[in-house]
ZAMARGU-4260 file (C-alpha; in steps of 0.2 Angstrom, whole numbers, plus 5000, padded with zeros to 4 digits):
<rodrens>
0) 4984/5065/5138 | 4968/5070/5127 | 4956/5055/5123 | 4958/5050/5106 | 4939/5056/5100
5) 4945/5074/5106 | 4951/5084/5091 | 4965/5080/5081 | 4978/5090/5073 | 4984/5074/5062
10) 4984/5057/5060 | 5002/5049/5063 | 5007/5034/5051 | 5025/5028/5046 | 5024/5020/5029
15) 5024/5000/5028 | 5043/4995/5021 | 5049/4980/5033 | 5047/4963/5023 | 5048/4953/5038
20) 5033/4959/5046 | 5022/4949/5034 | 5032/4935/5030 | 5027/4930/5011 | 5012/4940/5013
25) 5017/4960/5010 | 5011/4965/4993 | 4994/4969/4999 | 4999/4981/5013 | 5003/4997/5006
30) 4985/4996/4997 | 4977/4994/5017 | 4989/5008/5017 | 4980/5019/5005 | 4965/5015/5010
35) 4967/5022/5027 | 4973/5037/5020 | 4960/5041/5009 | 4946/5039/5024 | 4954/5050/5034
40) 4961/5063/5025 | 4942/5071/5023 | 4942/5069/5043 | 4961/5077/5046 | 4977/5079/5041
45) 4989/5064/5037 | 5006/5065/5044 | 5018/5049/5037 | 5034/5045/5042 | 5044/5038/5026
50) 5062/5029/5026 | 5070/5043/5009 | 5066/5053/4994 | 5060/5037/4985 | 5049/5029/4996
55) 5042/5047/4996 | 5038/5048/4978 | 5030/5032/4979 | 5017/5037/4992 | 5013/5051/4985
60) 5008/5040/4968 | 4999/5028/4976 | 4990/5039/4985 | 4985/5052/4968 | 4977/5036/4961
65) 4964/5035/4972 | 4962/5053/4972 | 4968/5057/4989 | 4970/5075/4990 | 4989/5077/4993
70) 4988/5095/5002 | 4980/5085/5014 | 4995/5073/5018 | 5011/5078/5024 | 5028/5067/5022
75) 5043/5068/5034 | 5056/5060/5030 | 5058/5051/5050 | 5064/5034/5045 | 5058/5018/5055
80) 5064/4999/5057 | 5044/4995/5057 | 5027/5003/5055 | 5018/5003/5071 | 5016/5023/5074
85) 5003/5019/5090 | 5019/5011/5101 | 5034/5020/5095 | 5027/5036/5089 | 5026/5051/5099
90) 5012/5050/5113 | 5005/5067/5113 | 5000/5079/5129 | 4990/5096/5129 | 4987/5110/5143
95) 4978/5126/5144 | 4990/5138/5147 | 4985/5159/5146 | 4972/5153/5135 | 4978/5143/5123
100) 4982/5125/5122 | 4999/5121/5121 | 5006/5104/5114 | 5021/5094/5120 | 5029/5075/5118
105) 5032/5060/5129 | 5047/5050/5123 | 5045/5032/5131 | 5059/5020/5128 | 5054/5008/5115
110) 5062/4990/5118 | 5051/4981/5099 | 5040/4973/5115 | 5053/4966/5126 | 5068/4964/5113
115) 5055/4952/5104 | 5061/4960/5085 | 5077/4968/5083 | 5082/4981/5077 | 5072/4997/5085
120) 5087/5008/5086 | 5077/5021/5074 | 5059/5017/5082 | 5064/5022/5097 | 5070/5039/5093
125) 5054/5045/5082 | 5047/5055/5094 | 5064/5066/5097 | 5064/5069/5079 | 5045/5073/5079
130) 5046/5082/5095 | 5062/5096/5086 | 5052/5093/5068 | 5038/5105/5074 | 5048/5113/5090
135) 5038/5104/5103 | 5043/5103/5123 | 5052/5083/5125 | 5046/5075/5141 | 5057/5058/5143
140) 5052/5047/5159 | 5065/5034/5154 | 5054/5021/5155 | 5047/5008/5143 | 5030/5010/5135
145) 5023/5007/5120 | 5005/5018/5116 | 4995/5001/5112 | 4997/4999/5131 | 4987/5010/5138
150) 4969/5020/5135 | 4963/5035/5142 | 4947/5043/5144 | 4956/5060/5144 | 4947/5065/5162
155) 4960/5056/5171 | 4955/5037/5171 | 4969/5026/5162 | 4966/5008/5157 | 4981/4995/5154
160) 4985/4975/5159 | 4995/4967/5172 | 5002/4954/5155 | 5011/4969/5148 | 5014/4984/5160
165) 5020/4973/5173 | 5031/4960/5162 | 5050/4958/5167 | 5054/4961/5148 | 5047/4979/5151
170) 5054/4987/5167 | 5059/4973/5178 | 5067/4984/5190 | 5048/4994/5197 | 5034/4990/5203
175) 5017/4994/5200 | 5014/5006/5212 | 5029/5013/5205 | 5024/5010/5187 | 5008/5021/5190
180) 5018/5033/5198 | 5026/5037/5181 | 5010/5036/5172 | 5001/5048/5184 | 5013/5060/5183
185) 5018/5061/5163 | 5002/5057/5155 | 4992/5068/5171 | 4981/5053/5176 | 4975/5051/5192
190) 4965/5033/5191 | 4973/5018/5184 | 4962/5001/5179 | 4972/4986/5179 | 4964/4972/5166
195) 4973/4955/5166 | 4980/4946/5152 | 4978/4949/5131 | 4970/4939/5119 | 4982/4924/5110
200) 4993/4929/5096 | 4996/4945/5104 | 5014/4946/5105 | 5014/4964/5113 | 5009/4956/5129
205) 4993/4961/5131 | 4991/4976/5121 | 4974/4987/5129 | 4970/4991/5112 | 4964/4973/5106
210) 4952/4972/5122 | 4944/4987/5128 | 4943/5004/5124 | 4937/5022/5129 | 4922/5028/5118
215) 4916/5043/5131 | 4921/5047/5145 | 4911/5037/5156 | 4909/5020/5142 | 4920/5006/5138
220) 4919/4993/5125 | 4926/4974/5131 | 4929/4963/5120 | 4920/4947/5124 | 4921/4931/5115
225) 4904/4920/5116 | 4911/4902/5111 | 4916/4894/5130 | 4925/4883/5119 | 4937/4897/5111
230) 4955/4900/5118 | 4950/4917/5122 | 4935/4915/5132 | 4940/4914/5151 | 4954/4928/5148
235) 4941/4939/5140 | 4926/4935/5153 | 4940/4940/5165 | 4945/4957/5157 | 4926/4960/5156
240) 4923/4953/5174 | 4933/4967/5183 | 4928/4980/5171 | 4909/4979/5178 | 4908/4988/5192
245) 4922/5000/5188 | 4923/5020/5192 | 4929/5033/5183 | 4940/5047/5193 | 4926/5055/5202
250) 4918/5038/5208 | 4905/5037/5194 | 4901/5020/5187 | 4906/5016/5170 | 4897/5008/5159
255) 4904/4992/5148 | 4895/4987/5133 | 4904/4969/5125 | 4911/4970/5109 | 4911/4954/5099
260) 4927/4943/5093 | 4928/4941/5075 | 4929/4922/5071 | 4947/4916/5073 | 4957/4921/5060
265) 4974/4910/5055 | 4987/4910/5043 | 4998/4897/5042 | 4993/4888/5056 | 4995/4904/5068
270) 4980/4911/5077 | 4982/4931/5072 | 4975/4945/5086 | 4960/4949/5077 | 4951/4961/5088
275) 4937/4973/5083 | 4942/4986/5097 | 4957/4991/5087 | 4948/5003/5079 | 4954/5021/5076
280) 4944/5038/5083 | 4949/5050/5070 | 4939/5068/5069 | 4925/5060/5058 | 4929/5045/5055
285) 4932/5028/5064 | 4942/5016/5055 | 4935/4997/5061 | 4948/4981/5055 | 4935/4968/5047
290) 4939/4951/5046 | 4928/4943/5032 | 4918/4934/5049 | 4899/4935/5053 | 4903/4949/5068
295) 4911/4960/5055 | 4892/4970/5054 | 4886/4967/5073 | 4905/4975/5079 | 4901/4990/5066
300) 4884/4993/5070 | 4889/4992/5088 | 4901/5005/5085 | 4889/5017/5073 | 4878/5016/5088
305) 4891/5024/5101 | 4900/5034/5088 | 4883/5043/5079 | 4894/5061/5074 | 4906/5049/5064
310) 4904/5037/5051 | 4910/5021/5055 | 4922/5015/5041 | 4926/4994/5039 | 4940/4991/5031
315) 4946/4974/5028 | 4961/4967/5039 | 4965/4951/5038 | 4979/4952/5026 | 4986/4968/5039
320) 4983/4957/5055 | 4995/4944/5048 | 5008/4957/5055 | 4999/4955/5072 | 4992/4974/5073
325) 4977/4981/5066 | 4972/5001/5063 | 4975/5006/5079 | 4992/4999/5081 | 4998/5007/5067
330) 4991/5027/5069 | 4994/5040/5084 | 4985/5055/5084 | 4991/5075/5088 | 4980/5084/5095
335) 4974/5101/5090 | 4985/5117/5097 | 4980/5134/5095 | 4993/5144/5104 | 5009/5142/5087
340) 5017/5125/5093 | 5016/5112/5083 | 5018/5122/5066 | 5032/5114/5056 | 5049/5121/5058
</rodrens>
C-alpha cells in the first residue's frame, strides 16, 4: 500500500445524498462538496461515485458553476448507502512487476463501524464494482476494515489503535497477532504501531486518521490537545507518549511533531471529532478541515511547513464534521499505474 503523498491517479469521492448523516443540518454539504472538487481537480483527477442519472446531472451543475473543469472529473454511477469513500472505498495496492507498476484492490468487509448505522449493504460492495470498473486484480481478506483505520508510510511501517482494530464489534473472533497477520500480508507491511484510544465524538472507534499521520516516511504528526482540563487531553498525551521514541521498519527513530486541537466544536450539545490531522495529501494539494478556532492558522502553517511542494488548502468544516468525518474520511486515493490497468473498461 503506497503512502498517500505518493502519486495519484485520482481522488475517490462518493457524492453526499444520505439525510440522516447530518441531521437538520445537510443543505450545506454538497457546497463542501464542490469545494473539494475544485481544489483538487488542478492537482488530479476526481473520481465520484453517484447514486443514478440524476444525481449525475446535478454534480456536474454544481460543479460548472464554479468552474471546475469537468474533463477533469469523472462520474460512475457506483451507488452508496453513505459518503465515506476513505472506509468503504477501495484501498489500493501497487507493485513493480517487468517494469511497470501494476495496480490492484483490497475488499475489506465493511460492517458501517460495528453495525452502528444500517444499512451498508451497497458500501460494502464498492470496491468489487471499482475493482471490474477498471479491470483490476480483487484481493478479499474477509475481514473487517475500514481505510480510516490504518496509515502507512508506504516503506512498510503501519500505524492504527487498539480502540478500533481490536474492538469485538470488528473481528471478535482474532487476535492481534492474528490481526497483523492480515495486515502484513495484504497491504505488504512489515512493522505495525499500535496507538491507544480516539478522541471523543469519534464513533469509528478510534479512527487513526483524527490522531496521527504519516507526512514522510520517517515524520508523524500527533495530535495533542494543550488544555489538561479538556476530555481529550490524557487519551492524546497517551497516543503521543508511545509515539516518541518509535522506529520505522529499519530501526530508524521517527520523528513526531504535535499537531494542535481545534477548540471543541458542538452542535447540539454533541462534542464533534474535529481533528486537524484529517487532512488529505493530494498531488499538490493538501486539503486541511478548519474549524473557525484560533488553531485553524497554527495547524495550517504547521502543515505548509512539512508539506513545502504542496499548497496547503483550509477549507472550512464545521458544518461537514457535524457528520463526524472530515476530508480525510470522505476521499481515498488510486495510485498512479503505468503498465494499462486501471484504464476504464
Amino acid at each position: 500500500m503506497p503512502a498517500e503523498w505518493e502519486p495519484h491517479a485520482a481522488t475517490w469521492l462518493a457524492w453526499p445524498h444520505n439525510l440522516d448523516t447530518w441531521p437538520g443540518k445537510f443543505p450545506p454539504i454538497p457546497s463542501i462538496y464542490v469545494a473539494m472538487v475544485h481544489a483538487l481537480h488542478t492537482s488530479e483527477q476526481v473520481n465520484i461515485c453517484v447514486n443514478d442519472t440524476e444525481a449525475a446531472a446535478r454534480v456536474r451543475e454544481l460543479l460548472s458553476q464554479v468552474g471546475v473543469d469537468l474533463s477533469k472529473v469523472a462520474l460512475y454511477e457506483i451507488p452508496t448507502n453513505d459518503t465515506w469513500a476513505r472506509d468503504h472505498g477501495p484501498i489500493f495496492l501497487t507493485r513493480m512487476h517487468n517494469g511497470q507498476i501494476e495496480l490492484a484492490v483490497t475488499d475489506w468487509i465493511f460492517n458501517s463501524w460495528g453495525g452502528k448505522y444500517g444499512p451498508w449493504d451497497l458500501d460494502d460492495v464498492v470496491p468489487q464494482k471499482i475493482a471490474a470498473q477498471f479491470g483490476l486484480p480483487l484481493f478479499e481478506p474477509g475481514i473487517v476494515l475500514e481505510g480510516g483505520s490504518i496509515e502507512v508510510n508506504g516503506c512498510g511501517t503501519l500505524l492504527t489503535t487498539e480502540a478500533c482494530l481490536l474492538n469485538p464489534n470488528r473481528n471478535p473472533s482474532l487476535s492481534r497477532t492474528e490481526i497483523e497477520e492480515y495486515l502484513c500480508a495484504y497491504l505488504g507491511v512489515t512493522k505495525i504501531v499500535w496507538l491507544g484510544d480516539g478522541i471523543v465524538g469519534d464513533d469509528t472507534d478510534g479512527h487513526i486518521d483524527d490522531l496521527a499521520r504519516f507526512v514522510e516516511p520517517t515524520t508523524v504528526v500527533c495530535v495533542a490537545e494543550d488544555d489538561p482540563a479538556d476530555v481529550n487531553y490524557a487519551v492524546l498525551r497517551d497516543n503521543l507518549t508511545r509515539l516518541q521514541g518509535m522506529t520505522d521498519q529499519e530501526g530508524r527513530l521517527v520523528r513526531v511533531i504535535p499537531l494542535p486541537m481545534p477548540s471543541p466544536v458542538e452542535y447540539e450539545g454533541n462534542r464533534l471529532p474535529a481533528s486537524y490531522a484529517n487532512f488529505y495529501i493530494a498531488n499538490t494539494v493538501v486539503l486541511v478541515p478548519t474549524y473557525a478556532c484560533p488553531n485553524d492558522q497554527r495547524a495550517l502553517a504547521i502543515l505548509q511547513a512539512l508539506f513545502p511542494t504542496r499548497q496547503v488548502v483550509g477549507i472550512p468544516c464545521r458544518d461537514l464534521v457535524w457528520g463526524l468525518g472530515a476530508f480525510h474520511c470522505v476521499t481515498q486515493q488510486q495510485p498512479v499505474a503505468d503498465c494499462g490497468l486501471g484504464e476504464k473498461k
